[in-house]
Structure formats: C-alpha cells, structure tokens
C-alpha positions in Angstrom: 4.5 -50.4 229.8 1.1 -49.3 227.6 1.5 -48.5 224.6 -0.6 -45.6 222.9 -2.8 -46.5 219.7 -1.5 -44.4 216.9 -5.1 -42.1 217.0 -4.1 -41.4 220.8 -0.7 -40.5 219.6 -2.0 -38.6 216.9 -4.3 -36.1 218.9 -1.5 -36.0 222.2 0.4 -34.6 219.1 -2.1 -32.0 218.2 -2.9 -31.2 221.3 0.9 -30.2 222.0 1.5 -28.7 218.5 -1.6 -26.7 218.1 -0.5 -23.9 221.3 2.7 -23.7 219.5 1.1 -22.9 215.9 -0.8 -20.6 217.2 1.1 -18.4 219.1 3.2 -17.1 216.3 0.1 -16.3 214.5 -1.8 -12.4 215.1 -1.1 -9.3 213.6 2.6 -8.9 211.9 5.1 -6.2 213.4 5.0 -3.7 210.9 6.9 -0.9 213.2 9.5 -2.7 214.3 12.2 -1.0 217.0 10.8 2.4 217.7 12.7 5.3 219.8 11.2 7.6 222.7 10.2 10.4 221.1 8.4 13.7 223.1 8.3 17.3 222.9 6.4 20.5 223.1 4.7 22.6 220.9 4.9 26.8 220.6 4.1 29.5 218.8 5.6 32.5 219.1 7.1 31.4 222.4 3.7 30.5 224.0 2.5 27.2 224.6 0.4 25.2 221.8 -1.9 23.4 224.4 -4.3 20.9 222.6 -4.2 18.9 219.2 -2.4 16.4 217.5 1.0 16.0 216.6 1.6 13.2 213.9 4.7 12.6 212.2 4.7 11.1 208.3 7.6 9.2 206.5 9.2 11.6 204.2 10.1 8.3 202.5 7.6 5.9 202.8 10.0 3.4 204.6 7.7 3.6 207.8 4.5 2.1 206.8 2.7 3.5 210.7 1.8 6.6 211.8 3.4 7.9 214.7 0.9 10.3 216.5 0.5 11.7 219.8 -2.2 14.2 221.6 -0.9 17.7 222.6 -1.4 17.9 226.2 -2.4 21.0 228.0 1.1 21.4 229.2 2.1 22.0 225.4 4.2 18.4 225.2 3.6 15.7 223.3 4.1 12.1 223.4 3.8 10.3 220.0 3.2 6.3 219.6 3.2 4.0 216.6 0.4 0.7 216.9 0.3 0.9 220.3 4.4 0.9 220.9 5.5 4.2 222.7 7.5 6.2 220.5 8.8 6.0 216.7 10.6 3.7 214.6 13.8 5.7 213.6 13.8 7.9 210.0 13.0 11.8 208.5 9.3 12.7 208.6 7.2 15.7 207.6 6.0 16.7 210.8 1.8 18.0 210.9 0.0 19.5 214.1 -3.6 19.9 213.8 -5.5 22.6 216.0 -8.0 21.0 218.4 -10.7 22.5 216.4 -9.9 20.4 213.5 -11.0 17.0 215.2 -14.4 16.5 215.7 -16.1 14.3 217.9 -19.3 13.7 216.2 -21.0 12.6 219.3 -19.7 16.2 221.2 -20.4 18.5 218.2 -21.2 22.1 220.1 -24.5 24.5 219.4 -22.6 27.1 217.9 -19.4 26.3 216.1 -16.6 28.3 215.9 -15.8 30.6 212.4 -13.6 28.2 210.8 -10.1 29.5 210.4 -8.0 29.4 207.0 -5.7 26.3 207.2 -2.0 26.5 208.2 0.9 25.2 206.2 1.9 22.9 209.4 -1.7 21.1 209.5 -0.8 19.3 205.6 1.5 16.7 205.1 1.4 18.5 201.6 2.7 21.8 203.2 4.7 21.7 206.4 7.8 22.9 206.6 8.4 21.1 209.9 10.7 18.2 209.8 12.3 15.6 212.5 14.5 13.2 212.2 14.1 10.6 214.4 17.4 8.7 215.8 18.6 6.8 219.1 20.1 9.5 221.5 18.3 12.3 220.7 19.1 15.5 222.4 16.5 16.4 224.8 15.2 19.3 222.9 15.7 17.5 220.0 11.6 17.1 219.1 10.2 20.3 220.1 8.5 22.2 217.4 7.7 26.0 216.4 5.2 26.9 214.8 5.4 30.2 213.0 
C-alpha cells in the first residue's frame, strides 16, 4: 500500500475541510421562525387597493421588517428577509398610500396635490396593532382604516 507524503495529506485535508467551513458561513438568521401572516385592507368597508403594509416591533425584539405590497384585490401578504410571513410578537402596524412611494425612475408630469398625512402611515402614530401568533384566526390580520 502507498503511503501519502504528509503535504499530500495536508491539502486532501483542506480540500475536504474547506466545503465544510464554508457552508456555515453567509448571512446570520436574524428572523428566525416566522408565521403566515395575510390580510386585507379597508376603509370604510371598501377595499384599500395599492400600498404597503409593514408591520414594526412594538418591542424591538424583531430586529426585520415584515412588509408586504397591497394588492389590487385589497390583501396583503407580508415577508421578513425573504422568508414568507412574520416572526411571532405585537407590532404597530403602518400602511402607506401608493402615492407615498416613489419610483424615481417613473416620477409622472403632473403630480398629484399632496394629501395631509394619516395617523396609520407613522410608526409614531398608528393606532393599528397585530399580534402575530401560530393559529391565527383567518380574519385575524385584516385591518381598518378609519
């Protein structure tokens, strides 16, 4: 039987080490377990169609930024770094009118009047809060805006 100098040895080592090493680096999971979390959007019983719905940690515990686009059926689907849904916790809940994100490269000729803000479009003001949890009813995410 051959045996292996120990610089052979050495880089068959590396070579079978360095795969290994390197798949547990990358980006840390910061979210952790999240939970499905949709719903739909109205005001005064009509549809909210557009936007964005985000929900903010009322105490800091979840580090992301769950968010999700208001569809033109009024629902909502939020994620957190790319994972579909939540983590679990109480959050100030914020929707922002389409008009309030701009697309610098679709800006239009004339903009609109610019409206006065609404207590729901500040995590410093809403009054909208959900509590996110495993077994939600499935109502349990809808929000009204007054």
């Amino acid at each position: 039987m051959h045996q292996l100098s120990p610089a052979t040895r050495s880089l068959c080592l590396l070579f079978c080490l360095v795969p290994l090493l390197l798949s547990g680096c990358g980006k840390p999971d910061l979210v952790g377990k999240v939970v499905p979390v949709s719903g739909k959007v109205t005001r005064h019983g009509q549809l909210v169609t557009g936007g964005l719905v985000t929900f903010y940690s009322e105490d800091g515990k979840v580090r992301a930024i769950p968010s999700g686009a208001l569809e033109a059926n009024g629902t909502y689907r939020l994620t957190t770094e790319g994972k579909v849904g939540a983590p679990p916790g109480k959050y100030k809940v914020i929707v922002t009118p389409p008009g309030a994100i701009v697309d610098p490269n679709k800006l239009p000729e004339h903009p609109p009047e610019p409206t006065p803000p609404q207590p729901h479009e500040s995590a410093d003001t809403t009054p909208l809060r959900k509590e996110v949890a495993e077994n939600a009813p499935p109502d349990a995410y809808d929000i009204e805006l007054k």
